[in-house]
FIKOLZA-1660 file (N, C-alpha, C; in steps of 0.1 Angstrom, whole numbers, plus 5000, padded with zeros to 4 digits):
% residues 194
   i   px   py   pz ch aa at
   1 7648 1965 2680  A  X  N
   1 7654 1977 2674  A  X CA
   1 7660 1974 2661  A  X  C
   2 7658 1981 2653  A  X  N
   2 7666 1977 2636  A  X CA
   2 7675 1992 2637  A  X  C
   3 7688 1989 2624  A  X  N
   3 7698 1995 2627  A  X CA
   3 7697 1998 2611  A  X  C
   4 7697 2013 2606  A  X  N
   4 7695 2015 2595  A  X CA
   4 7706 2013 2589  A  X  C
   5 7704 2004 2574  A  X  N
   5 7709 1996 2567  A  X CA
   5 7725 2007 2560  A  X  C
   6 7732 1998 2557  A  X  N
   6 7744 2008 2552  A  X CA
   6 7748 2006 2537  A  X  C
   7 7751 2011 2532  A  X  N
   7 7754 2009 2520  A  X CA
   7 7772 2008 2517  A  X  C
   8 7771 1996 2507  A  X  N
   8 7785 1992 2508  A  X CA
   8 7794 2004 2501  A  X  C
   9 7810 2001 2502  A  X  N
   9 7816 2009 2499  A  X CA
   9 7816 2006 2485  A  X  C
  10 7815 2012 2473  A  X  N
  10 7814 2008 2461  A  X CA
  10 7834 2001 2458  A  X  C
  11 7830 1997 2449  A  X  N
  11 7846 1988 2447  A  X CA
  11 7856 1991 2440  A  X  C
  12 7867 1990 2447  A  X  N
  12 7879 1997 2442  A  X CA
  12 7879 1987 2421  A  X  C
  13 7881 1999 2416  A  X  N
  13 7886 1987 2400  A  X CA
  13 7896 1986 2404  A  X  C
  14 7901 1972 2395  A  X  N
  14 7915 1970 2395  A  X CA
  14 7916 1952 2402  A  X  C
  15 7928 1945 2404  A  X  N
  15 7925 1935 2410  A  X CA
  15 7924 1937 2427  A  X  C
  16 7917 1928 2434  A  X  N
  16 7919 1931 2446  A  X CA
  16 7928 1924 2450  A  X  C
  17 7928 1939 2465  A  X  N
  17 7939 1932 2471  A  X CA
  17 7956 1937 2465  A  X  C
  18 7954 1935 2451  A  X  N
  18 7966 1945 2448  A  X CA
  18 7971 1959 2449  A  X  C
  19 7980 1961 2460  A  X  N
  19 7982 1974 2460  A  X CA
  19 7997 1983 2463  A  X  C
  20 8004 1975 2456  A  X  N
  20 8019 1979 2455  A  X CA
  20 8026 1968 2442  A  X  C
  21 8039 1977 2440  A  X  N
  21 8048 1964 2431  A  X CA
  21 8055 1960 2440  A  X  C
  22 8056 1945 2442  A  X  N
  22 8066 1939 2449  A  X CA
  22 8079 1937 2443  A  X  C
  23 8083 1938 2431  A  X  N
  23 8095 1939 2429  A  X CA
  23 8095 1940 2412  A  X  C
  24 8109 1945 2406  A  X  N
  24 8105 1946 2389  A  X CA
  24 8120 1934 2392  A  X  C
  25 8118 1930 2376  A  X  N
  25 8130 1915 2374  A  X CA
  25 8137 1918 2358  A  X  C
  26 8149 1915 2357  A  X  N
  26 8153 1918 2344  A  X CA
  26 8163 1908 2345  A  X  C
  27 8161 1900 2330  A  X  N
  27 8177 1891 2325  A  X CA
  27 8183 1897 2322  A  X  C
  28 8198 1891 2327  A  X  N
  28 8209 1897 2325  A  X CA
  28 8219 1886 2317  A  X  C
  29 8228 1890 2313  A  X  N
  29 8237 1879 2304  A  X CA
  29 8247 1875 2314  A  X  C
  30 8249 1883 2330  A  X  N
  30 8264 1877 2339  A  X CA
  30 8259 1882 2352  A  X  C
  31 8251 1875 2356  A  X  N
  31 8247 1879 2369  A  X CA
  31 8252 1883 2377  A  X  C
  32 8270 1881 2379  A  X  N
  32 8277 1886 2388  A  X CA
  32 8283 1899 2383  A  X  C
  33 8283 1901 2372  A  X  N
  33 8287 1915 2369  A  X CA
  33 8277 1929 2372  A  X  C
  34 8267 1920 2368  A  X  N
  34 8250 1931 2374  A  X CA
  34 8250 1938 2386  A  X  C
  35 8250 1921 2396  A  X  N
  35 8251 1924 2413  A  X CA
  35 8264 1935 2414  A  X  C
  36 8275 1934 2411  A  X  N
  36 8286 1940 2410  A  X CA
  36 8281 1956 2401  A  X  C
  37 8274 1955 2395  A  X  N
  37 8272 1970 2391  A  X CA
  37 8262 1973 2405  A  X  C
  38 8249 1970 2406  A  X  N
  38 8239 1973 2412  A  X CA
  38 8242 1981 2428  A  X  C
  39 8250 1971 2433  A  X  N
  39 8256 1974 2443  A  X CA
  39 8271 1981 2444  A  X  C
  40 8275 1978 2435  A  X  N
  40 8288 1985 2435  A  X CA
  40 8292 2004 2433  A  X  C
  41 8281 2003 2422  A  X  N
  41 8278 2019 2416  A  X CA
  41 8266 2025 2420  A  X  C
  42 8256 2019 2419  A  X  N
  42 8244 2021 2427  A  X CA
  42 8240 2021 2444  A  X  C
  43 8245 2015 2445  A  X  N
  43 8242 2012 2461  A  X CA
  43 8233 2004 2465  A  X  C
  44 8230 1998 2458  A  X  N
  44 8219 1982 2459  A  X CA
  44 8226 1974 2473  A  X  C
  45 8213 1966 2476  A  X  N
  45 8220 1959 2487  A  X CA
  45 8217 1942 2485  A  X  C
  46 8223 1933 2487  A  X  N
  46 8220 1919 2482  A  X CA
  46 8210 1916 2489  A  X  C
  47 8197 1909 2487  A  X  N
  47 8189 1902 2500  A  X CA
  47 8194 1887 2497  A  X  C
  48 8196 1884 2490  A  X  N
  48 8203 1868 2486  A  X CA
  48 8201 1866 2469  A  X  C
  49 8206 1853 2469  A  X  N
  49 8213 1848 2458  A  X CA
  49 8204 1832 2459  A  X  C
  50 8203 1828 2447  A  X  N
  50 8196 1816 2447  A  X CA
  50 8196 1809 2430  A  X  C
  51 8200 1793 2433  A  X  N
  51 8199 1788 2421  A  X CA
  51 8209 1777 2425  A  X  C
  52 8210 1769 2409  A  X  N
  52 8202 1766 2400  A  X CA
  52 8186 1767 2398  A  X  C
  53 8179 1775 2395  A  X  N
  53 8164 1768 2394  A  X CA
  53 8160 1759 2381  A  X  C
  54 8156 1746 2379  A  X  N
  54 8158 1737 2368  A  X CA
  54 8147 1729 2373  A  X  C
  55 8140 1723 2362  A  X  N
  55 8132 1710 2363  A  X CA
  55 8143 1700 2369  A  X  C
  56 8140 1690 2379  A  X  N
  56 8145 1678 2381  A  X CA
  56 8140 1671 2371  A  X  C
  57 8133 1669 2364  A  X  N
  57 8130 1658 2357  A  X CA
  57 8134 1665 2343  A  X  C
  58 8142 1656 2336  A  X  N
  58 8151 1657 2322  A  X CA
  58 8143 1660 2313  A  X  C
  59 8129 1652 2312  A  X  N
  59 8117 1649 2302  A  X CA
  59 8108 1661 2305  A  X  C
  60 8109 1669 2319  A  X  N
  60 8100 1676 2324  A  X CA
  60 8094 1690 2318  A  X  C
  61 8086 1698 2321  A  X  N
  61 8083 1712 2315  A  X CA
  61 8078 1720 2324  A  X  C
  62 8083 1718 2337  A  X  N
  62 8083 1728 2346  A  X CA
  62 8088 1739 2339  A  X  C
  63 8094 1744 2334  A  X  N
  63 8103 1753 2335  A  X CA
  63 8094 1761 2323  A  X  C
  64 8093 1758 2312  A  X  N
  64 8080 1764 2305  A  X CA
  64 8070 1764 2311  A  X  C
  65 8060 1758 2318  A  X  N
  65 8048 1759 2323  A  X CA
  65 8049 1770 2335  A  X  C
  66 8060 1775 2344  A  X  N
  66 8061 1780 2355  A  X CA
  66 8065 1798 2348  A  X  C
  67 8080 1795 2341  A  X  N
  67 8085 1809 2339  A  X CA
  67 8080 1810 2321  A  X  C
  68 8077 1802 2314  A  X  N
  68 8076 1804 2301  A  X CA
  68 8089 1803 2293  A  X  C
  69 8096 1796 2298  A  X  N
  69 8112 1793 2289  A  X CA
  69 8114 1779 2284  A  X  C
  70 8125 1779 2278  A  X  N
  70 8123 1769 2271  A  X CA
  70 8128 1757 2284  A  X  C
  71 8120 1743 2284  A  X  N
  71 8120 1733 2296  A  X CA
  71 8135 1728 2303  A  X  C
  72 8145 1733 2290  A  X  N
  72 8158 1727 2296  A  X CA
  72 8165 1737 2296  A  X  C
  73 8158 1752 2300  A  X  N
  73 8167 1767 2309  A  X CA
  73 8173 1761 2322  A  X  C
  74 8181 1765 2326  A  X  N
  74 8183 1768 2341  A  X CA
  74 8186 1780 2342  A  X  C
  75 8182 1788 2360  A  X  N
  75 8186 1803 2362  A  X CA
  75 8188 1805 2373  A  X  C
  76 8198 1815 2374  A  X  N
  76 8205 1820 2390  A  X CA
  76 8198 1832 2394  A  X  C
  77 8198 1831 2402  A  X  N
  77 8185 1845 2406  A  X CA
  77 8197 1852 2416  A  X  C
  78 8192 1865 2413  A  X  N
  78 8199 1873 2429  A  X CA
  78 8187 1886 2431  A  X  C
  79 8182 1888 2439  A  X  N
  79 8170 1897 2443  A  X CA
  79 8176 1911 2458  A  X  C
  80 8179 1920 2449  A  X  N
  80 8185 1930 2456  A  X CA
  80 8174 1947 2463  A  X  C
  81 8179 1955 2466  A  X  N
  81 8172 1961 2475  A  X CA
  81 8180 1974 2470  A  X  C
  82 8172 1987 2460  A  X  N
  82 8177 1997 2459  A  X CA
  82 8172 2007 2461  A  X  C
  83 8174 2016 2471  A  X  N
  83 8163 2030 2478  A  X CA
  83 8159 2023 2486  A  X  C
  84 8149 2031 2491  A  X  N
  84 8132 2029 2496  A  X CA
  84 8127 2020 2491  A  X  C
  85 8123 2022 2478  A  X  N
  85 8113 2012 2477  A  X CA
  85 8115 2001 2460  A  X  C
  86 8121 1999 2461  A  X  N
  86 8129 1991 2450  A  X CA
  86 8133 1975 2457  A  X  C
  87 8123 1966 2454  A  X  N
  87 8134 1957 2452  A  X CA
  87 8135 1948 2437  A  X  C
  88 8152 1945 2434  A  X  N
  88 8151 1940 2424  A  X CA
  88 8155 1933 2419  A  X  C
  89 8149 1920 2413  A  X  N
  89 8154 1904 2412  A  X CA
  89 8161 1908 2395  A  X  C
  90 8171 1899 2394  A  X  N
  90 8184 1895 2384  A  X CA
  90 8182 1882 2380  A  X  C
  91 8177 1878 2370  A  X  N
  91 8180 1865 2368  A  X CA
  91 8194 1865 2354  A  X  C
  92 8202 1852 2354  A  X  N
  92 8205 1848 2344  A  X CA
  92 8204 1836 2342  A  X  C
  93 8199 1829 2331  A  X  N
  93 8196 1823 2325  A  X CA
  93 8206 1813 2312  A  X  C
  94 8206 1802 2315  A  X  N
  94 8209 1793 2306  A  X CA
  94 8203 1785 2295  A  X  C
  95 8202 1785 2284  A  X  N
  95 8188 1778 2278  A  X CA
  95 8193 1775 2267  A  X  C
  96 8185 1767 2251  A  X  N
  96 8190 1766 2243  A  X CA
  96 8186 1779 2234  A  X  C
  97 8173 1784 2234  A  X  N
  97 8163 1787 2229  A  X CA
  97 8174 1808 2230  A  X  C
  98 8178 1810 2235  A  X  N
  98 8177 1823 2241  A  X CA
  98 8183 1836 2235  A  X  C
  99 8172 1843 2236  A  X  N
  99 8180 1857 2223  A  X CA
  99 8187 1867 2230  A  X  C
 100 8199 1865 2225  A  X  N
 100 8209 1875 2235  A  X CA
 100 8214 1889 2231  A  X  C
 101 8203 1891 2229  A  X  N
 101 8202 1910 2225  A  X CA
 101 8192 1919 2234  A  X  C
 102 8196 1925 2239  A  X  N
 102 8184 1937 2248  A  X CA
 102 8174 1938 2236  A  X  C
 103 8162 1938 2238  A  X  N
 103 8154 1944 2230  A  X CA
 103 8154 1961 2232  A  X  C
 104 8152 1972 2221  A  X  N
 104 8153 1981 2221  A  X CA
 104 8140 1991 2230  A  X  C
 105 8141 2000 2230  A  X  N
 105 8128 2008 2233  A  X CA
 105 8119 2006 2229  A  X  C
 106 8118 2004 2214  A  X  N
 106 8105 2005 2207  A  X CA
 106 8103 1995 2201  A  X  C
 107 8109 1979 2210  A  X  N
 107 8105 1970 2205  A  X CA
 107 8090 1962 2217  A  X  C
 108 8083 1954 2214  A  X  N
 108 8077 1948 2223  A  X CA
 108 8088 1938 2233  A  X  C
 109 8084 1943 2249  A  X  N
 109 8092 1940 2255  A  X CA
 109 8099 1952 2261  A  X  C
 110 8104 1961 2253  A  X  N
 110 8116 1971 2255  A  X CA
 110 8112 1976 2270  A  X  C
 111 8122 1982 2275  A  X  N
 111 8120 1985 2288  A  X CA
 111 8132 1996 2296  A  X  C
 112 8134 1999 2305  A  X  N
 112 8139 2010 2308  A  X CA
 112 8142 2010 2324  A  X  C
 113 8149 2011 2334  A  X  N
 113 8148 2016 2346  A  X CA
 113 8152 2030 2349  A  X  C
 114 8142 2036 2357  A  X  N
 114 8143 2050 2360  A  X CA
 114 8149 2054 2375  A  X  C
 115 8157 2061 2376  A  X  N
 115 8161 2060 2387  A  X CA
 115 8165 2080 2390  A  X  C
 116 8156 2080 2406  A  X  N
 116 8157 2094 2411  A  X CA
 116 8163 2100 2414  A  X  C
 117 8170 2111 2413  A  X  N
 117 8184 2120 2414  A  X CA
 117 8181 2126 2424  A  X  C
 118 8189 2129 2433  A  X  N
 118 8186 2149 2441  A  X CA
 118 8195 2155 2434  A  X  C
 119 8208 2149 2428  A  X  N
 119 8219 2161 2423  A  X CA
 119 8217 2152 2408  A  X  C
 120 8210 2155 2396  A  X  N
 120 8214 2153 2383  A  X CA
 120 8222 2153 2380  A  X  C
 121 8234 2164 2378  A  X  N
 121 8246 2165 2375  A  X CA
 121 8253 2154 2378  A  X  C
 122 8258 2158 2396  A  X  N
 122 8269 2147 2401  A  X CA
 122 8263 2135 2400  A  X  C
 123 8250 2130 2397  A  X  N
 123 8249 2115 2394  A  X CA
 123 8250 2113 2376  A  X  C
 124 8250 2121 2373  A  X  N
 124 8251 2117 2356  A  X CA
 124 8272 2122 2356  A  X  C
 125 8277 2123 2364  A  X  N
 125 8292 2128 2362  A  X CA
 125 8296 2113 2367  A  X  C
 126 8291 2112 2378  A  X  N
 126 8294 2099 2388  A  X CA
 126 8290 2088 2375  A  X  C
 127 8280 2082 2370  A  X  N
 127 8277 2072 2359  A  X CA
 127 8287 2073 2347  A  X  C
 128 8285 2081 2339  A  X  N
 128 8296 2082 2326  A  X CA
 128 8308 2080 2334  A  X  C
 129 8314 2082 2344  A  X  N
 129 8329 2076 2346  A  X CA
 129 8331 2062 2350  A  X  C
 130 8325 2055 2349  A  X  N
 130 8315 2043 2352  A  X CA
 130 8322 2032 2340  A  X  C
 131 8337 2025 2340  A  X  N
 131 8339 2020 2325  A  X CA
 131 8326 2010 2318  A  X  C
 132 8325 2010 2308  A  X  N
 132 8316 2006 2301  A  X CA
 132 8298 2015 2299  A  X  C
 133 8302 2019 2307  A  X  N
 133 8284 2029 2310  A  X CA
 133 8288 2041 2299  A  X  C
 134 8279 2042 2289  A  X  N
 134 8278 2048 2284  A  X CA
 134 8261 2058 2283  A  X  C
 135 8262 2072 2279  A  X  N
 135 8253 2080 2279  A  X CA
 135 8246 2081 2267  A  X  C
 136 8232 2081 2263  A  X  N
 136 8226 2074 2252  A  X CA
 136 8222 2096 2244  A  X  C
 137 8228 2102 2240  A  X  N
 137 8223 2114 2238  A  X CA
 137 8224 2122 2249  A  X  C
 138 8220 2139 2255  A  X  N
 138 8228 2145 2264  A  X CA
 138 8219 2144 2273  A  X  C
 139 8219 2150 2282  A  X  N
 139 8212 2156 2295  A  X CA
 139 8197 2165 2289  A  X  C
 140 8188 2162 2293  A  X  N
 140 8175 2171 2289  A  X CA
 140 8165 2175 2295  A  X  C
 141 8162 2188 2295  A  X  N
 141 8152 2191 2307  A  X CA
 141 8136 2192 2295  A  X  C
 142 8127 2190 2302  A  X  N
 142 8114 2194 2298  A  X CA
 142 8111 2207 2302  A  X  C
 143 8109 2216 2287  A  X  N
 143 8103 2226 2288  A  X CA
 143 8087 2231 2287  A  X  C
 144 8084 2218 2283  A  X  N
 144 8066 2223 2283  A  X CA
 144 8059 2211 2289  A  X  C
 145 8045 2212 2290  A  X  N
 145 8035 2199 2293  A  X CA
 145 8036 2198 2307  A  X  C
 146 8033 2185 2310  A  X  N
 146 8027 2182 2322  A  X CA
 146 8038 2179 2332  A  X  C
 147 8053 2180 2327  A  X  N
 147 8062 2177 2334  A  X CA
 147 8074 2187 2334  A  X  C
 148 8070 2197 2326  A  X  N
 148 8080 2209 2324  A  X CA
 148 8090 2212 2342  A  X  C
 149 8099 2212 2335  A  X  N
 149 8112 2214 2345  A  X CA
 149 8119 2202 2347  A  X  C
 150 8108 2191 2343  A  X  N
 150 8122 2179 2348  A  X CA
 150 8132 2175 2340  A  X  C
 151 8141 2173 2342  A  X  N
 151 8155 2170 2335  A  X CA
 151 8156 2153 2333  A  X  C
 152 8162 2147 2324  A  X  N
 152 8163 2134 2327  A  X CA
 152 8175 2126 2312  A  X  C
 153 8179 2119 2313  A  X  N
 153 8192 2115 2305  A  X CA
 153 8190 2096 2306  A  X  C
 154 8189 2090 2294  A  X  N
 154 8192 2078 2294  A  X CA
 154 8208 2074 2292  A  X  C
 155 8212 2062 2303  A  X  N
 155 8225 2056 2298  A  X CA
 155 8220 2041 2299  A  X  C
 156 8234 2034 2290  A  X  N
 156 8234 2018 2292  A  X CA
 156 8243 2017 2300  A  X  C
 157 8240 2002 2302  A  X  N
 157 8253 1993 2316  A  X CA
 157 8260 1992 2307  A  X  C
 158 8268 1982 2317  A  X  N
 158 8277 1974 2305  A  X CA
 158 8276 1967 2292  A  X  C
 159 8262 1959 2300  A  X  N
 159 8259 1949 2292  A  X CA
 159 8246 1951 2282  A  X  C
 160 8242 1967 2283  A  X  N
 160 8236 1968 2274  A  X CA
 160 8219 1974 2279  A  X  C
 161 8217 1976 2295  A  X  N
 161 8205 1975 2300  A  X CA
 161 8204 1993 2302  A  X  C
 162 8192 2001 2294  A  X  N
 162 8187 2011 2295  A  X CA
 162 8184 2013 2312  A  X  C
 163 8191 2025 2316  A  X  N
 163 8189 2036 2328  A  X CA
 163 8185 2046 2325  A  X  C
 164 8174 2053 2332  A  X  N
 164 8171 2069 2332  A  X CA
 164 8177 2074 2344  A  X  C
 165 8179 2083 2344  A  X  N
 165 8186 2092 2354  A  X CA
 165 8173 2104 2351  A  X  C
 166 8164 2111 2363  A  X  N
 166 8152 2120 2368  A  X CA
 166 8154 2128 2375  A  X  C
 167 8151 2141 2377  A  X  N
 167 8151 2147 2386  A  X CA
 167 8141 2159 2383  A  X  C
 168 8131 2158 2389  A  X  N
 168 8117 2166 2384  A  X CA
 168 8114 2181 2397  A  X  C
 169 8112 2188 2394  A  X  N
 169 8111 2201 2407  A  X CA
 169 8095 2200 2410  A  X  C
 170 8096 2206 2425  A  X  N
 170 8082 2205 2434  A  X CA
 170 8074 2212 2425  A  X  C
 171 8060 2206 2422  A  X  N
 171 8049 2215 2420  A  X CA
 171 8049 2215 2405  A  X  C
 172 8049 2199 2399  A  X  N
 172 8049 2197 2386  A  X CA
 172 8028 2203 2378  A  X  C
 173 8034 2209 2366  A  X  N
 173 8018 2212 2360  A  X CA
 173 8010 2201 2359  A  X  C
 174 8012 2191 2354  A  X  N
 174 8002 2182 2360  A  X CA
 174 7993 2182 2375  A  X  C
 175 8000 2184 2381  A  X  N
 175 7992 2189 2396  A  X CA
 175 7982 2195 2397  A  X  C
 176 7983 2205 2387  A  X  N
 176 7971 2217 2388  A  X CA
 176 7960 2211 2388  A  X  C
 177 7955 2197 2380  A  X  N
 177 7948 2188 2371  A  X CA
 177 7938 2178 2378  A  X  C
 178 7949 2170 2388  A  X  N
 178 7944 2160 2396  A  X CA
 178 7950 2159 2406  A  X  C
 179 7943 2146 2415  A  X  N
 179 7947 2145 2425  A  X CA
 179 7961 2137 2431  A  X  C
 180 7955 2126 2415  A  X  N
 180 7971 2116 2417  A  X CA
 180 7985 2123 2416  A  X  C
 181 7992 2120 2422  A  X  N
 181 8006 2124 2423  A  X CA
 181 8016 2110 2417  A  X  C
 182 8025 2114 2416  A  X  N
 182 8035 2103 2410  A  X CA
 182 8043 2102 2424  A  X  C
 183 8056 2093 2426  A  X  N
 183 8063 2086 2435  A  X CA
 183 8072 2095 2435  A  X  C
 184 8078 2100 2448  A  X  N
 184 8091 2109 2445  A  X CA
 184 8096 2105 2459  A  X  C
 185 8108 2102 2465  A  X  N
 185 8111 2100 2475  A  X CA
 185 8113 2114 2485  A  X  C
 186 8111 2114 2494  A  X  N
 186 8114 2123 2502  A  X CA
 186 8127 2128 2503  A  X  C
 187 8128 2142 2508  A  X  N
 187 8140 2146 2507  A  X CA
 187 8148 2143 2517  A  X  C
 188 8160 2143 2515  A  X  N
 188 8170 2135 2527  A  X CA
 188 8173 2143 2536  A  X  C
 189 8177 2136 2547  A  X  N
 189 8173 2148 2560  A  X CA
 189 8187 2158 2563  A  X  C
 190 8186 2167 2563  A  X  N
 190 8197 2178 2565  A  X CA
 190 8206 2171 2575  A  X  C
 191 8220 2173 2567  A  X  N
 191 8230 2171 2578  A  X CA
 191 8236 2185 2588  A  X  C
 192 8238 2174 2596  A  X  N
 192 8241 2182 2610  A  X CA
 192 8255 2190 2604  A  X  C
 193 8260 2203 2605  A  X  N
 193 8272 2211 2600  A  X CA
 193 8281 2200 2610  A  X  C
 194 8291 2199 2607  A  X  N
 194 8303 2193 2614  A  X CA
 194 8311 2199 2627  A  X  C
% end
């Protein structure tokens, strides 16, 4: 008996096998001040703390060949837990080599974390009273294009690290279009009246 032949599933592009981010990482200039924002104003949660990481050998170049820094860096890591689906590693770093300025938006490198509101307002009220957090220009909603209605506001930390604050309404125009959807966390579950 022969078993008619099947035809393979054609292949996903992309790498295989890859199919989530396991975590995003940002240097910080005081790692305990970070952890202490992350968690303190955000609500991050620690998974641990780790370090020194350093070549044992003095002559060695672990440390360029591995992270790309200069061989006689050391760094303290702390890899934290924010939302659902966030987790996010902290390093600070010791080195000779090291440029201690955020790079900007529109530099190579520049970068941003976005982070999802249900209440815009009371989380952009709650951040600016935040000492050192400051708000980079006002609150802004999108009126046209593929994302019209969502509102969204950059601030810095303390130390200098770009936040978005998001909050986008069901049934964005883009939808009309395709199938892909962007990430939005589910809505939090009604509290019980008291």
């Amino acid at each position: 008996m022969t078993t008619p032949a099947t035809t393979p599933a054609p292949a996903r592009p992309g790498v295989p096998g890859v199919r989530a981010v396991h975590h995003v990482a940002f240097t910080v200039p005081d790692l305990d001040e970070a952890v202490a924002f992350f968690t303190g104003v955000l609500g991050a949660e620690t998974a641990y703390r780790t370090g020194p990481v350093a070549d044992p050998d003095p002559h060695g170049d672990w440390m360029r060949r591995q992270l790309g820094v200069h061989p006689r860096s050391t760094a303290h890591i702390a890899m934290l837990r924010l939302g659902p689906t966030l987790n996010l590693e902290l390093f600070e770093y010791s080195g000779p080599d090291r440029r201690r300025r955020m790079p900007g938006n529109s530099d190579w490198g520049g970068h941003h974390l976005a982070l999802w509101t249900d209440d815009f307002d009371a989380s952009v009220r709650r951040l600016t009273a935040v000492p050192g957090v400051r708000m980079l220009g006002e609150p802004q909603q999108v009126n046209e294009g593929p994302i019209r209605g969502t509102r969204w506001v950059y601030l810095a930390t303390p130390w200098g690290l770009h936040l978005e604050l998001v909050h986008a309404p069901d049934g964005l125009p883009y939808e009309q279009h395709t199938a892909v959807r962007l990430f939005r966390p589910a809505a939090p579950p009604e509290e019980a009246p008291a």
